[in-house]
N, C-alpha and C positions, 0 to 999 in steps of 0.2 A: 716640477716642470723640467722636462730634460731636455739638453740642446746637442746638436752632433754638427761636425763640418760637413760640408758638402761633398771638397772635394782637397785633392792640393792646392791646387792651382786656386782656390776661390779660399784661404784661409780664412778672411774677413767676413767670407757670408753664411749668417751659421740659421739653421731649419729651427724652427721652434715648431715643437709638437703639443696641440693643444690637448687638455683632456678631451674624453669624448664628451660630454654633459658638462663643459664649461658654458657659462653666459656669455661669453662671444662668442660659442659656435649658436646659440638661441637666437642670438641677436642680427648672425650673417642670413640663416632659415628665415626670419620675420622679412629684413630687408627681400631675399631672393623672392616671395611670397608676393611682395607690393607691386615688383617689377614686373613678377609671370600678369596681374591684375591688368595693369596697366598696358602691356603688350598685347592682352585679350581684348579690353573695352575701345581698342585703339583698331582692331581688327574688326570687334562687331561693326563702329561708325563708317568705315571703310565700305562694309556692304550695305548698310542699313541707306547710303546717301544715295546712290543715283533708283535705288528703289522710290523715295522717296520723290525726286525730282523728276521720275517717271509716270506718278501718278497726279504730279498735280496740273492742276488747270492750264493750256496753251493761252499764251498771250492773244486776247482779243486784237483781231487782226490780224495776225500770223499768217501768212500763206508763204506757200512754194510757189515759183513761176518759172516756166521750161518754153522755150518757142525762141522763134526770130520776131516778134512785133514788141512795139514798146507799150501798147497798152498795159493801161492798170486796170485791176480786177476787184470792187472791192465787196466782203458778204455784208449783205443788208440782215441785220436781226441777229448780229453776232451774241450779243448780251440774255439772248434765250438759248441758243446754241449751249453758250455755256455755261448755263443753269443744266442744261440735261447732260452735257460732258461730265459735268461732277459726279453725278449720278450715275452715268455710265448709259449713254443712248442708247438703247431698243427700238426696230423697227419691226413691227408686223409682217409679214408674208404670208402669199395665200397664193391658192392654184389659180381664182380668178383676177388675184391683183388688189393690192392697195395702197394707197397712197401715201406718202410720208410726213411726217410731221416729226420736228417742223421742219418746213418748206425751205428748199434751196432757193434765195434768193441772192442777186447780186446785180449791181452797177458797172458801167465803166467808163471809161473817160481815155482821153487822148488816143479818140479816133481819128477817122478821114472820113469828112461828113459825106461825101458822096459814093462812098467805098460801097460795098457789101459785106454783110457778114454772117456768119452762121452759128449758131448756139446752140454747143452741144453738151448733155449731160450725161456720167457713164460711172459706175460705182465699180472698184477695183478691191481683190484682198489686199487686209493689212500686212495678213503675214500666211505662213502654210502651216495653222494651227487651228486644231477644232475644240471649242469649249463646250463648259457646264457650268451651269450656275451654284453654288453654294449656300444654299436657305441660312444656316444656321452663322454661317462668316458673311454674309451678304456679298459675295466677291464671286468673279467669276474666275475659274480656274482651266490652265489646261487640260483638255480629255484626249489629244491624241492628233492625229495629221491630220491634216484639210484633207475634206473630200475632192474628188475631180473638179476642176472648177471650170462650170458652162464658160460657152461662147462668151467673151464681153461683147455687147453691144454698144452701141452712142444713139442716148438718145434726143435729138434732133427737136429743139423746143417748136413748137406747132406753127409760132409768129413770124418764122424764121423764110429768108434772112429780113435781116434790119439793113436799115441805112444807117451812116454814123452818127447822123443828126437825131434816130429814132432812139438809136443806142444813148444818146446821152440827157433825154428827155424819160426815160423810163427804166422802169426796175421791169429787169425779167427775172419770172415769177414758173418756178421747173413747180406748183400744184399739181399738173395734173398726170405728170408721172407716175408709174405704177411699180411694185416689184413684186414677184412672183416668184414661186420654186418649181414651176412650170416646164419642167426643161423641152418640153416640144411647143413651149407659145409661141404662137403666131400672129401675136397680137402685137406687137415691139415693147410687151415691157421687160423691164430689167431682171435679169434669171439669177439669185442668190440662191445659196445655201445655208439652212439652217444653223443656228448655233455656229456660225463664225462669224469673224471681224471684217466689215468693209470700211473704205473711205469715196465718198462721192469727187469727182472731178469734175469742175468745169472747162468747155472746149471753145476757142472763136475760131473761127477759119475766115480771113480776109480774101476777097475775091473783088474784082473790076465788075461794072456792072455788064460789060462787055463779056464777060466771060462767067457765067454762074456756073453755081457747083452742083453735081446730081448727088443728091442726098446718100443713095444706096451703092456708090461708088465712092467712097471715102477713104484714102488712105493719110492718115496724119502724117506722117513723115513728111510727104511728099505736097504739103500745103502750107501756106503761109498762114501760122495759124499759132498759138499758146494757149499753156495749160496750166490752170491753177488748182490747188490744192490747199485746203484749210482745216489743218489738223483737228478745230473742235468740232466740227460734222464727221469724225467718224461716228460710226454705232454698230452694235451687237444684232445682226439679223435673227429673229425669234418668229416662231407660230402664236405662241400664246407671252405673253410679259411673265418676265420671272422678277424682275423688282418692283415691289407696292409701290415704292418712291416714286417711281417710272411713271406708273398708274396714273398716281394720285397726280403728276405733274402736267401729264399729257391732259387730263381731267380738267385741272384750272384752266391752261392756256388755249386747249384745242378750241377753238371757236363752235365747230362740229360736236364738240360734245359736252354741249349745255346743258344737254339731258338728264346728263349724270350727274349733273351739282348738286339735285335737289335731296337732302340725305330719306325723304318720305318716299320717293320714286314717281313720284306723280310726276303727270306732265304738263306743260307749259299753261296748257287749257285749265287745267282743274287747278293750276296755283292763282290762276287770275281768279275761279269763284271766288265773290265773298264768303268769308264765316256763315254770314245770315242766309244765306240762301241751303243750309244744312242743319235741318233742328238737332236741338241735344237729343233728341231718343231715336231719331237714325241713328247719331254717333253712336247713344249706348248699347242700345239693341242690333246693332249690323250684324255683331260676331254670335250673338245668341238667337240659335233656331230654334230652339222652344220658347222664347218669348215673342217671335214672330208666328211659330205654330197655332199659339196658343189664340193671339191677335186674328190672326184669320178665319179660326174656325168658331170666334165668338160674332164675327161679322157675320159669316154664312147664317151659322144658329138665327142672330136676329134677323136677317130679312124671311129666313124661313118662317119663324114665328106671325108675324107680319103678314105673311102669305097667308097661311094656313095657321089656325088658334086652336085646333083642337090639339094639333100637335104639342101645345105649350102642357096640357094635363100628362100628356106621356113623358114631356118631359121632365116635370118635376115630381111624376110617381118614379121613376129610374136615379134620378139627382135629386134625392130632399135637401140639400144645403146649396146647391145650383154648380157643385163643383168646381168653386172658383169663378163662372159666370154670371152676367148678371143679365138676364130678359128683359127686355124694351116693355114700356106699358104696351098691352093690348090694345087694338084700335076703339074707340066709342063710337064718339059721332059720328066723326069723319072716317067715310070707306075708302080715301082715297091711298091710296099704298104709298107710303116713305122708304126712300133708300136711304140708307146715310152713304 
């Protein structure tokens, strides 16, 4: 091992030169090894965390609230919301409109019982991105920009206005809301775009009863009025469901589609028959036309026979083993003709 000074001025500090393939230069490479490790898994956790605390479920109850009035807003049926939030909510869209499920529901409280109000519901993008679904990662992913996004609408619950006193006696209930990809409807429902992200809004606009408000003259700004937002009511607007979960979940809860519980397809009528009212050889014979063929044309055979006897010699000179059927005795005494 050779040692050399530095310099003048440093006589005391002298460089020690290791071999190259000494065990402490092996031992410095192991350490430097542990530390690049550690600087990595310390960097994946870094990004791996707000991914993760962006996917999971918003706090039931959660909302945003923007206005001048002190009302509180709160969703009724939060606790299915966010069974379909987990999931990732899908809403149907059609040209002639459908309804959502589940239903925007909510309360409120800390009105003016004599006030007026107006209840409006209006669905906005989440963001200016357009997706796809992913079969194989069950995830939905981004595909590229938002398309042009229609006109937003408000739309104007039918009961409306309420009085404060009504408002705090009832759950309003946005059912019969529709949304549509409709861009020239004329009907007021709500105009999405397929394969992107909305979030629904609720709207109140307080008014004097003295002075009501014309529905199609609405400017929010310029009313006395607040707006709630509740993170687990967003959902993915679709044509047809791209996740089976989705399916199967709308399936159990929709009230509407009881239909589809029964895994047989039958409907409500044919689940109430009894068993007894369906002999076993309907059951066995339904799916077999030649065992019904066969049934029919041996009935024909015997009231023919029964008619007309002469025909019974033609028929067992053509069939000597009766071909599988078997002939009614021929009449005796009685001429009277039996059908069975």
């Amino acid at each position: 091992m050779s040692k050399r000074t530095a310099n003048a001025d440093d006589k005391d500090v002298e460089v020690v030169k290791k071999p190259r393939f000494s065990i402490a230069n092996i031992l410095d490479e192991v350490d430097d090894e542990e530390e690049d490790v550690e600087v990595e898994e310390e960097v994946e956790l870094e990004v791996k965390t707000p991914e993760k605390s962006s996917r999971s479920r918003p706090k039931i109850g959660a909302k945003m609230k923007e206005g001048n009035l002190p009302i509180e807003c709160k969703l009724e049926g939060s606790e299915l919301w966010a069974k379909f939030f987990d999931l990732g909510t899908e809403m149907i869209i059609t040209k002639s409109g459908r309804r959502m499920f589940p239903t925007v529901k909510v309360s409120f409280t800390n009105v003016i019982l004599d006030a007026l109000y107006y209840i409006f519901l209006d669905v906005v993008p989440v963001d200016s991105k357009r997706y796809r679904y992913i079969y194989n990662k069950s995830a939905w992913l981004t595909a590229g920009k938002a398309e042009p996004v229609p006109k937003n609408r408000y739309y104007l619950h039918p009961d409306s206005p309420f009085t404060g006193d009504q408002l705090l006696k009832h759950v309003i209930s946005f059912e019969k809301t529709k949304l549509t990809n409709n861009e020239v409807d004329k009907t007021g429902h709500l105009i999405l775009n397929s394969m992107h992200k909305y979030q629904p809004r609720i709207h109140i606009v307080q008014r004097s009863k003295s002075n009501p408000l014309d529905p199609n003259k609405v400017v929010m700004a310029d009313e006395q009025h607040c707006t709630y937002t509740f993170p687990e009511t967003q959902f993915m607007a679709v044509t047809a469901y791209q996740n089976q979960l989705i399916t199967k979940l709308k399936i159990e809860k929709n009230p509407f589609a009881k239909g589809f519980r029964d895994p047989t397809g039958r409907s409500p009528d044919e689940m109430e028959r009894s068993p007894g009212d369906i002999s076993p050889m309907m059951l066995s014979n339904f799916y077999h036309s030649s065992a019904i063929q066969q049934a029919m044309f041996q009935q024909c055979l015997s009231k023919t026979l029964q008619i007309n006897p002469s025909i019974m010699m033609l028929y067992q000179n053509v069939f000597p083993n009766g071909a599988g059927l078997t002939a009614p005795p021929l009449p005796t005494s009685n001429p009277e003709i039996t059908i069975k």
